[in-house]
C-alpha positions in Angstrom: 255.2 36.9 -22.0 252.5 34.7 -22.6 254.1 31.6 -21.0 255.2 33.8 -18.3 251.5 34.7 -16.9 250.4 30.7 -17.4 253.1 29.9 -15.0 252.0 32.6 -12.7 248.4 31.6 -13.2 249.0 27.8 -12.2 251.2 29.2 -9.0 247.9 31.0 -7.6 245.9 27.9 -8.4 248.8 25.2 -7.2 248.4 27.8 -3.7 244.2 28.1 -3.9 244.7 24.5 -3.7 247.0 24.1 -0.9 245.0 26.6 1.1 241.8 24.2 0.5 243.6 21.2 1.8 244.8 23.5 4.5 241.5 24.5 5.4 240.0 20.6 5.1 242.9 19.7 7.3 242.0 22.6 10.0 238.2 21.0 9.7 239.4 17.5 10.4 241.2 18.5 13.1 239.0 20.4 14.6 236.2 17.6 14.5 238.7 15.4 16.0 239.3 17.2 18.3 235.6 18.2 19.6 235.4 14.2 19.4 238.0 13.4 22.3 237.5 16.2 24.3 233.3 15.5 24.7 231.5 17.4 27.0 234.7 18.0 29.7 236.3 20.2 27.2 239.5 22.0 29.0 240.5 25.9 28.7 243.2 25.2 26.4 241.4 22.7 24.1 238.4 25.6 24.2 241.3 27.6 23.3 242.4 25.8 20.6 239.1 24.8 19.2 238.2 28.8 19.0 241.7 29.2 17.0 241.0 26.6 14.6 237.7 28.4 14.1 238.6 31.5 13.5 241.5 29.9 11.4 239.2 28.1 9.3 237.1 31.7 8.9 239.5 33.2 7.3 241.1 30.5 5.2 237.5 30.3 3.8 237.6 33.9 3.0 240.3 33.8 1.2 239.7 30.7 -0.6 236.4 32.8 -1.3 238.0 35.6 -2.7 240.2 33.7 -4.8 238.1 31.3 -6.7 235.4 33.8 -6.9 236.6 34.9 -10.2 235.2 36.3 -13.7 236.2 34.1 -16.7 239.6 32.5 -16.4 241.5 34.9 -18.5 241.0 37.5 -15.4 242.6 37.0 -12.2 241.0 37.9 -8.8 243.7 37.4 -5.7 241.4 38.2 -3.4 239.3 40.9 -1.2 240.5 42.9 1.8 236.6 43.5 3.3 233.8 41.8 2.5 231.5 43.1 -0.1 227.7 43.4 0.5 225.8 42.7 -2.5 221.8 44.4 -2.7 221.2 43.2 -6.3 220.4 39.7 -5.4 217.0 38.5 -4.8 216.9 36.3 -1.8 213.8 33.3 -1.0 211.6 34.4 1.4 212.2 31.4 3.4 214.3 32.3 6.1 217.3 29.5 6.7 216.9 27.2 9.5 219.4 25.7 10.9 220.8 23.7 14.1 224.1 24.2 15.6 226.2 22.6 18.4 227.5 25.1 20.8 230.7 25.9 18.8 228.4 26.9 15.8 229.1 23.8 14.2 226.0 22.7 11.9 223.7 19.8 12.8 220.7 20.4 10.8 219.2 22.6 8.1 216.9 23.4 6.1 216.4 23.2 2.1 217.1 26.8 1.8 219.8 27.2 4.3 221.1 23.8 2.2 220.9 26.0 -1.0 222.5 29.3 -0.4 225.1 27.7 1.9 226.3 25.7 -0.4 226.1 22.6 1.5 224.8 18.7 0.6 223.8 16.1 3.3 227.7 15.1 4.1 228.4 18.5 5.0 226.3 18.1 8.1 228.4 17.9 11.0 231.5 19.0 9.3 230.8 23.0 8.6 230.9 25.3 11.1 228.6 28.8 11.0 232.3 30.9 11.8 233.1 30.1 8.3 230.6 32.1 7.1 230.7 34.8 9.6 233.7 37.3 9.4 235.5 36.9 12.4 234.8 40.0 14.5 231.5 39.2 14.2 231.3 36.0 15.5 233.2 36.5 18.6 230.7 39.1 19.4 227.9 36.3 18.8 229.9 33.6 21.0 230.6 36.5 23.2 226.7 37.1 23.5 225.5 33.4 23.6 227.5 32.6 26.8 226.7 35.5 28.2 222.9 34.7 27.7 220.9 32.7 30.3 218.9 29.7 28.7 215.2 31.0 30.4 215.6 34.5 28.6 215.0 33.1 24.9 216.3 34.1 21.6 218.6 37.0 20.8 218.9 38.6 17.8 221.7 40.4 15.7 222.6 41.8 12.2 225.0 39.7 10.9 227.1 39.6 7.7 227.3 36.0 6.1 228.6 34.1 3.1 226.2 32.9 1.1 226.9 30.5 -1.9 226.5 32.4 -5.2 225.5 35.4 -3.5 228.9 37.1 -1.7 228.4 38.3 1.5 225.2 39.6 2.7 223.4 41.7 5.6 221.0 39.1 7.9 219.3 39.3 11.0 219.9 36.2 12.5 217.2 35.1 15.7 219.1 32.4 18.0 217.2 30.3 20.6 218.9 27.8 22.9 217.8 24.4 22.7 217.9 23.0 26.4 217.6 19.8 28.1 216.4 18.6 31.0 218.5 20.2 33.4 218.4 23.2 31.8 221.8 22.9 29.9 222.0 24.4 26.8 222.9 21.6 24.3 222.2 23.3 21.0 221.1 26.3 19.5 218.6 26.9 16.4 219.6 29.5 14.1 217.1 31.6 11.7 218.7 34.2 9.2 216.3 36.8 7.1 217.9 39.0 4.4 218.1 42.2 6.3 216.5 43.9 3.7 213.4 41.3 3.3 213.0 41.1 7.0 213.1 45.2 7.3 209.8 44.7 5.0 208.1 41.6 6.0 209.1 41.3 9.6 205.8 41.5 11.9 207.7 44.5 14.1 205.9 46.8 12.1 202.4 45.5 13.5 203.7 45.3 16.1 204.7 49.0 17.0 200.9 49.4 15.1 199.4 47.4 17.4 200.4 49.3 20.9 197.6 52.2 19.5 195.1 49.8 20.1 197.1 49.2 23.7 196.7 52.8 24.2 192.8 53.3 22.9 192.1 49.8 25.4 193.8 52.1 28.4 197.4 51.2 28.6 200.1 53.8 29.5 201.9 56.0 26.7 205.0 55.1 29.1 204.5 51.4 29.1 203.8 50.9 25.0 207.1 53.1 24.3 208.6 50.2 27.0 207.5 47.8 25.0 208.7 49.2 21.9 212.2 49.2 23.5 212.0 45.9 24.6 210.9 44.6 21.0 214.1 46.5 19.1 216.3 44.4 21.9 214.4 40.7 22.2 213.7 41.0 18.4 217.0 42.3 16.8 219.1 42.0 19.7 220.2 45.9 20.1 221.9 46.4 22.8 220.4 49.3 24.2 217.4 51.3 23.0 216.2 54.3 24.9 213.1 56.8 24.0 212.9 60.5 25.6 210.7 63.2 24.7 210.2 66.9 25.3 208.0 69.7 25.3 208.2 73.2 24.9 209.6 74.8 27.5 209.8 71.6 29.9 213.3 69.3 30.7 213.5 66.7 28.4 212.5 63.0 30.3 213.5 59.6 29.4 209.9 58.2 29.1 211.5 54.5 28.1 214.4 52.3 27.7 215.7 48.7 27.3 219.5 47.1 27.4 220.4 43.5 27.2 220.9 41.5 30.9 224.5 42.1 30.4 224.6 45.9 30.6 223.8 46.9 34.1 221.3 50.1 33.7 220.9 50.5 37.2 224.6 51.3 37.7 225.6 53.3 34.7 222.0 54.5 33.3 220.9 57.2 35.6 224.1 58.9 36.1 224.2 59.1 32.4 221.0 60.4 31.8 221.4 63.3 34.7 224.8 64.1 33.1 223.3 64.6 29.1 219.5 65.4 29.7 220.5 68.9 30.7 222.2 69.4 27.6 221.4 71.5 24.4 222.5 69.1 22.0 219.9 66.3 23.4 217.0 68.9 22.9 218.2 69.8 19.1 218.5 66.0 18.2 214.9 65.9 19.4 213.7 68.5 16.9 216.2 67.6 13.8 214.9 66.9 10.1 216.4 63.9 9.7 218.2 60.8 11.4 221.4 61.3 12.1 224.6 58.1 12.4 227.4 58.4 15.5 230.0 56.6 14.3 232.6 54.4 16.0 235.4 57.2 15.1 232.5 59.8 17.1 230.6 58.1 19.5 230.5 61.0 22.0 230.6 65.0 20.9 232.5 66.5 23.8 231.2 65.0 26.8 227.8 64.5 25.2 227.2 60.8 25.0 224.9 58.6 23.8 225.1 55.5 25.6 227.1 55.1 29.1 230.2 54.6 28.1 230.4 51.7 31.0 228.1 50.0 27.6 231.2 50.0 25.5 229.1 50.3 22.5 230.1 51.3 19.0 227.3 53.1 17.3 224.2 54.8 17.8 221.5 55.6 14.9 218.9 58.9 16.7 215.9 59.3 14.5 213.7 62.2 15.8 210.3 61.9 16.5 207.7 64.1 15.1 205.4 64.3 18.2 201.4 66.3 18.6 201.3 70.1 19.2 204.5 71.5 21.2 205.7 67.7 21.7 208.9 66.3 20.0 211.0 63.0 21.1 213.7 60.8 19.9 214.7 57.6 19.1 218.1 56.2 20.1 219.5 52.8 18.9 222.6 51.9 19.9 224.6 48.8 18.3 227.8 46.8 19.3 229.3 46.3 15.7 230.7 48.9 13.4 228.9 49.6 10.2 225.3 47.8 11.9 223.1 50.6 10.5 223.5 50.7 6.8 221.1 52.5 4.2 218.3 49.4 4.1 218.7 49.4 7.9 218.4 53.3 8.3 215.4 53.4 6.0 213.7 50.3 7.7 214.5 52.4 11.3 213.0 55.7 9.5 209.7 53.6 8.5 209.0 52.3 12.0 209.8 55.9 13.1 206.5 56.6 11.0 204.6 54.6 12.9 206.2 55.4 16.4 205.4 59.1 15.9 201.7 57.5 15.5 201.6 56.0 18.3 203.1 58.8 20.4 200.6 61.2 19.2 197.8 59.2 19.8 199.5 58.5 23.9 199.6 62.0 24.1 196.5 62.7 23.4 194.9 59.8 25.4 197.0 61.2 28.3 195.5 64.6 27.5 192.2 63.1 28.0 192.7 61.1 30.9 193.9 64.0 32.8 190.8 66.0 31.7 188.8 62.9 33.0 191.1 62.6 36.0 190.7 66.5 36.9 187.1 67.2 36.4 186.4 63.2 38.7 188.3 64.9 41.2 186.9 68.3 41.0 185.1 68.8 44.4 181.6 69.8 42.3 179.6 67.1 41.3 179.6 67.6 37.3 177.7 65.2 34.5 177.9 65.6 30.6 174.5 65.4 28.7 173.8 64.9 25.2 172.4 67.5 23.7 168.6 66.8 24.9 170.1 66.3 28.5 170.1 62.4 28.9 173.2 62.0 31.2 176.1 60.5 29.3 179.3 60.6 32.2 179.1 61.9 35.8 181.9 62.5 38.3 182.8 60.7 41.6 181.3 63.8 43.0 178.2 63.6 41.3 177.5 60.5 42.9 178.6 61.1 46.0 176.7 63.8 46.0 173.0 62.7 45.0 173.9 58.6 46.1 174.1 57.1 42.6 175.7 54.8 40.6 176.7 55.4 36.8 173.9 52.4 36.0 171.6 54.1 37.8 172.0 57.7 35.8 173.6 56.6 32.1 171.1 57.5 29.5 168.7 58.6 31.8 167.2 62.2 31.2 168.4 64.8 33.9 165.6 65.9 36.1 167.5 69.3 36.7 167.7 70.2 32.8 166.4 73.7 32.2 164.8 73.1 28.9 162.3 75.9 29.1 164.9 78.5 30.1 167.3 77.3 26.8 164.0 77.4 25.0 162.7 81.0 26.4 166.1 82.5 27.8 168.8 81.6 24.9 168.3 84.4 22.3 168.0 86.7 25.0 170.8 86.3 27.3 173.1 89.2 28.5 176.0 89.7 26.9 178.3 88.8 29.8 176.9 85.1 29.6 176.7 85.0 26.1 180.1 84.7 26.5 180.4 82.0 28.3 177.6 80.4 26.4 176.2 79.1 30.3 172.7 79.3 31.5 172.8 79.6 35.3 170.2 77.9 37.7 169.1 77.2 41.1 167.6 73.2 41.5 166.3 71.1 44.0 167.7 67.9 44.3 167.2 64.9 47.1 170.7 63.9 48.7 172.6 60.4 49.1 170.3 60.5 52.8 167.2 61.8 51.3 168.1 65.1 52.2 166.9 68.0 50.3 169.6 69.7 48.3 169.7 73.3 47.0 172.3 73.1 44.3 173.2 76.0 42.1 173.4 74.2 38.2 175.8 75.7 35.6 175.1 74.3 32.0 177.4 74.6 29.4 177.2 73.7 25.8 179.8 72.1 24.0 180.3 73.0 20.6 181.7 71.2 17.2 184.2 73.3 14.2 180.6 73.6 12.9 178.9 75.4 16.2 176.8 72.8 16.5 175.9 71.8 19.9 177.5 68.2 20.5 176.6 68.2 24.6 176.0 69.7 27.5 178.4 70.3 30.5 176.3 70.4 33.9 178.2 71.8 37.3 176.6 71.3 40.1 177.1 73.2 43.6 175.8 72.3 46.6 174.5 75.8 48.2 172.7 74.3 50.4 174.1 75.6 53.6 174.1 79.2 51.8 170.3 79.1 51.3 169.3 78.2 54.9 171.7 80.5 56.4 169.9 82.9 53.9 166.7 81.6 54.7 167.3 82.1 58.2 168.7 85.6 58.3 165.5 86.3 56.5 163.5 84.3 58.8 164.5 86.6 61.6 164.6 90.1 59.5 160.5 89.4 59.5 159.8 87.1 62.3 159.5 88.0 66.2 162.1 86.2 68.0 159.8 85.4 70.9 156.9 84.1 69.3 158.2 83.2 65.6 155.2 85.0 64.6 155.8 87.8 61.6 157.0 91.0 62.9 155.9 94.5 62.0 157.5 94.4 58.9 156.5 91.6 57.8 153.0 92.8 59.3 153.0 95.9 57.3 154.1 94.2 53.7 151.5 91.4 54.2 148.9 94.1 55.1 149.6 96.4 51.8 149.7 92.6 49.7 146.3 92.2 51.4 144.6 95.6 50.8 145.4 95.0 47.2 144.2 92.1 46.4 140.8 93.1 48.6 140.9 96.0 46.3 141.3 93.4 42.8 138.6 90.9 44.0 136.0 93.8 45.9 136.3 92.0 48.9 136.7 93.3 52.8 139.4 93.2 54.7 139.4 93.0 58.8 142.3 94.5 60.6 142.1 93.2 64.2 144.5 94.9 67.1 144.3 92.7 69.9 146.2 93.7 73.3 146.2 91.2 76.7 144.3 93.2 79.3 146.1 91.7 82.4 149.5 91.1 81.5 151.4 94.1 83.3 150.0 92.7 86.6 151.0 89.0 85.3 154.6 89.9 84.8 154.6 92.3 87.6 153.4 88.7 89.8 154.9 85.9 88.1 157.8 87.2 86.3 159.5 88.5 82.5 159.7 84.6 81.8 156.5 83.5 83.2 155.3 86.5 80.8 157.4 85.0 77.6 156.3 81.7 78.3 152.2 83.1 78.1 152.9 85.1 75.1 154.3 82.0 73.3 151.4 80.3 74.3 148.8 83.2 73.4 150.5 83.1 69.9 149.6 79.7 69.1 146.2 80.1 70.2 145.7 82.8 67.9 146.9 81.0 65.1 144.5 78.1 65.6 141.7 80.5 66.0 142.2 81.8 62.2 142.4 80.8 58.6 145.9 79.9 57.1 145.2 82.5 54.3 145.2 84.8 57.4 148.0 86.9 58.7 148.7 86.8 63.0 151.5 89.1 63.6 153.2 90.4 67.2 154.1 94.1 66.8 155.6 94.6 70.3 155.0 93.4 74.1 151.6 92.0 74.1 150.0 93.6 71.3 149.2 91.3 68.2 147.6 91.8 64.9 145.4 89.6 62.4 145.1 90.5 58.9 141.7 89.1 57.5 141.8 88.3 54.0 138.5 88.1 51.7 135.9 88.8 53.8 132.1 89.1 52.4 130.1 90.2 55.4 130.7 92.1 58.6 129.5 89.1 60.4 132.0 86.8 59.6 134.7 89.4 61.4 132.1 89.4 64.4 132.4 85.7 64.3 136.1 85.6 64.2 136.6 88.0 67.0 134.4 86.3 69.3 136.1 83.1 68.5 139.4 84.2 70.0 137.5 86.6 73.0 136.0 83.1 74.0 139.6 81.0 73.5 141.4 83.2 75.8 138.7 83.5 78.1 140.1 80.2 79.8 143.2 80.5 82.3 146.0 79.2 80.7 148.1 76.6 82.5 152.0 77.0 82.5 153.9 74.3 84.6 151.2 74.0 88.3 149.9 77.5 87.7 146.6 78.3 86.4 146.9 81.8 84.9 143.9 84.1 83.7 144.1 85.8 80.4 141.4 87.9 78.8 142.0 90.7 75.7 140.6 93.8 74.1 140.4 93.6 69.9 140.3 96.8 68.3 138.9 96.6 64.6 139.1 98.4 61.7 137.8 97.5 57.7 139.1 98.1 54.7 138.1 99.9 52.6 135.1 101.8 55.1 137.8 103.1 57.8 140.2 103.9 55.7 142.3 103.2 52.5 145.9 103.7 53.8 147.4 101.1 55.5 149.1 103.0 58.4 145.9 105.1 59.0 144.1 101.7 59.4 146.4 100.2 61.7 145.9 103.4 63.6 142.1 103.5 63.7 142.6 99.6 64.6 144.6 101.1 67.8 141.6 103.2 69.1 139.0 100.8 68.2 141.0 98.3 70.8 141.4 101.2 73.5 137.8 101.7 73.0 137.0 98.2 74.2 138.8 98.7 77.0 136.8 101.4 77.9 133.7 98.9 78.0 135.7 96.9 80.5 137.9 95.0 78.0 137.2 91.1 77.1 135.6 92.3 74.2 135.7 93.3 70.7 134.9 97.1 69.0 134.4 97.9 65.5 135.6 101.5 64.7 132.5 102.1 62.7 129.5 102.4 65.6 126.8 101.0 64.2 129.1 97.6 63.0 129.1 96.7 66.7 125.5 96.2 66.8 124.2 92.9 66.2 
């Protein structure tokens, strides 16, 4: 029995052997005939040159699995897959090496000398499909003629036969080597341990760095972009798309990338309109955990993944945790079987971390920019202080408004601030705008044209979790045209309309203001009723607007004859008043009323017409006449007819003995 298994022992080794002379035969030829065919190499001797490859894979493989054997009293025949070992510690170093474009190796480095098992004379003689499993590797030659020299490197996770260390996962980076025409002549290989360069690979900075992208102003749109476009350029993923969803919304592709050779454009947004309205898509958006489509399940129904146009194999979704009622999704889809094992998964869920970061600071920097972007284009000018009103930010509006630039106001104290109503007003507001917290004011401002402005100022405080007051929000509204039109309406309420002088209304409040302060100081007060003597026969001669155009011009002359403190009112047709305010002697009202006897004395000249004017003044004294202000005006009426009766062009006191001198 013994003798038996020693025969059948040197059988296996007598066939390990011929397969090794098979396989150097296979390399041989295979150099030879690269040699003769140069650079015009013909379909068929491509053809051929790809068979010996692949040939010479798998003869390695099983020359692998048949000398890779315990002690010799076990026998190993071989291995039907290739076993991934994750127990072996791997340099840091990643292996270099350069390739012809078959894959056959030029140069390499110490390390990729080392764990390929290689020495100096194996340069030029080893080809990169023997340690590739075959499927693989046409997907890599598939993928480097596909790829156009000015794009760069492209990147893949590859299994690969290391000396000493079985088969193991790599991400391989591969970057044409060109010459001067452009022609690709070579390629440079770089292979990381998959699960080294899921630790030490600078992609996690790299998704870390797009927050600072985002705080220096760039898009939450454009960093997820660029994101895609690093999973893809980096590790050569086919196709990596990002959506995201909020409560209540559709869910929207914010970002994706595919290599040139998938056509997007064609496939990509029929695909997304067909799965985006889909329940499934909004579940994966909002699942615990990652979740694997395998090759045996790449769609659910006619839920897909990727366009199936991509003829991908898997897709790895990782859900996105995102800030208040926002979720989203990652999607990476592969071209092998089996591309997203545990290491990978785990390295995936780690940049997911820091994706979800990133997200939740873009939303909130897209919360604020729309906060910024609706209150600049809020039609009220508005300005934030701090919390002693120096302006910190105004609105387009604001400047627009008042003609200013942001230099011109930043850190500069608001003119408008109502510190002595927050200091007087605050503890006793009404309850309706303690509510609000506002305190509501009307301001005077000068305008972009040096206009006067009326502007109606809201001031809000802003408040921290504390209640602290952080700043001030300042609204203002231009109620400018509000306040003349106001103003106006007023104006004419208690103005004549002829003569712009006050009315009798006005007449009468002015007269009880001055009676009362007459009656605070112990003064006198003069009430003069003054009445034109001729003008019946002038407008009865000349005309209603001959007669306007006098009593305009009577009205002005009576305002020069009298103080400004003084009151000179029209009551009706040509009978005025004047209010004399703080009056010590009875002669100073003689004085007075001669004044404007003698300055309509004079004919008064409108257009070539010389016309005469002369008037009575009736006048009554507070508080000797009388105490009441209509009873005064009254005894002011007969005092003037009383002049009249002395031939008019005169005044008359309606105390007797004042009209002696």
């Amino acid at each position: 029995m013994f003798f038996s298994f020693r025969v059948y022992l040197v059988e296996v080794r007598l066939i390990v052997a011929t397969f090794d002379q098979l396989q150097q035969i296979l390399q041989q030829s295979l150099r030879d005939l690269q040699a003769e065919s140069g650079e015009q190499e013909s379909v068929q001797e491509r053809e051929l040159s790809q068979a010996l490859q692949r040939l010479t894979g798998r003869l390695n493989g099983i020359l692998v699995g048949s000398t890779d054997s315990a002690p010799s009293d076990e026998l190993v025949i071989g291995r039907s897959s290739p076993v991934v070992s994750d127990s072996v510690s791997l340099p840091q170093a990643p292996l270099q090496l350069m390739t012809s474009c078959d894959g056959v190796v030029l140069m390499a480095n110490d390390v990729a000398l080392e764990l390929l098992g290689l020495d100096v004379r194996s340069i030029g003689t080893v080809s990169l499909a023997e340690r590739i499993p075959y499927e693989e590797w046409r997907v890599v030659r598939q993928e480097l003629k596909a790829v156009q020299p000015p794009q760069g490197s492209v990147s893949w996770v590859v299994t690969m036969d290391l000396s000493g260390v079985s088969f193991q996962k790599m991400i391989c980076s591969v970057t044409p080597m060109l010459d001067q025409s452009r022609k690709v002549t070579a390629w440079h290989w770089e292979f990381r341990h998959a699960n080294d360069s899921a630790r030490s690979h600078p992609f996690t900075s790299f998704v870390q760095g797009f927050e600072t992208k985002l705080l220096n102003g760039q898009a939450l749109d454009s960093c997820l972009k660029g994101i895609c476009d690093g999973f893809v350029q980096t590790f050569g993923y086919p196709f990596v798309w990002i959506a995201m969803v909020q409560d209540g919304q559709p869910i929207q592709l914010r970002a994706q990338a595919v290599t040139p050779d998938l056509d997007w454009d064609t496939h990509g947004p029929s695909w997304w309109e067909s799965i985006s309205r889909q329940e499934m898509l909004a579940q994966a958006c909002v699942a615990s955990d990652g979740s694997l489509m395998s090759p045996n399940s790449p769609y659910a129904g006619e839920f897909a993944w990727f366009p199936s146009a991509f003829r991908l194999q898997e897709a790895y979704c990782l859900p996105l945790a995102g800030q208040g009622d926002f979720s989203g999704l990652l999607v990476v889809c592969s071209r092998m079987t089996k591309a997203f094992d545990t290491s990978i998964r785990g390295w995936l869920k780690t940049l997911g971390g820091e994706m979800e970061s990133v997200i939740a600071r873009g939303i909130e920097m897209e919360q604020l920019r729309l906060h910024s972007a609706v209150i600049g284009a809020v039609h009220n000018a508005v300005c934030v202080t701090n919390p002693h009103g120096r302006v910190e930010w105004v609105n387009q509006a604001y400047m627009t408004l008042l003609g200013v630039t942001p230099r011109q106001v930043l850190g500069t104290p608001l003119r408008s601030f109502p510190h002595a109503q927050l200091q007087e007003s605050w503890p006793t507001l009404g309850s309706s705008t303690m509510e609000t917290g506002c305190v509501k004011t009307e301001v005077m401002e000068k305008g972009k044209d040096g206009a006067s402005l009326v502007l109606e100022q809201m001031l809000t405080p802003l408040v921290d979790a504390h209640g602290k007051t952080t700043h001030f929000v300042v609204i203002l509204h231009d109620v400018t045209a509000r306040t003349v039109a106001a103003m106006h309406m007023k104006h004419q309420a208690y103005h004549d309309a002829l003569t712009d002088l006050p009315n009798r209304i006005m007449f009468e409040d002015r007269l009880q203001l001055a009676m009362a302060q007459a009656r605070r100081h112990g003064t006198l007060l003069a009430l003069l009723f003054l009445d034109l003597d001729n003008f019946k026969s002038i407008n009865d001669e000349h005309g209603h607007q001959m007669g306007d155009r006098l009593l305009r011009i009577v009205a002005k002359q009576l305002v020069t004859c009298v103080r400004t403190t003084d009151t000179v009112s029209r009551l009706s047709g040509d009978e005025f008043t004047i209010i004399l305010q703080g009056v010590d002697r009875i002669q100073d009202i003689r004085q007075v009323a001669q004044k404007i006897v003698d300055c309509l004395t004079s004919p008064v000249h409108i257009g070539r017409q010389a016309i005469p004017v002369q008037t009575s003044i009736g006048i009554a004294v507070y508080p000797k006449d009388s105490m009441d202000p209509r009873r005064l005006l009254a005894i002011a009426d007969q005092a003037m007819y009383r002049a009249k009766d002395h031939g008019g062009r005169r005044w008359y006191f309606a105390t007797p003995e004042w009209n002696i001198e």
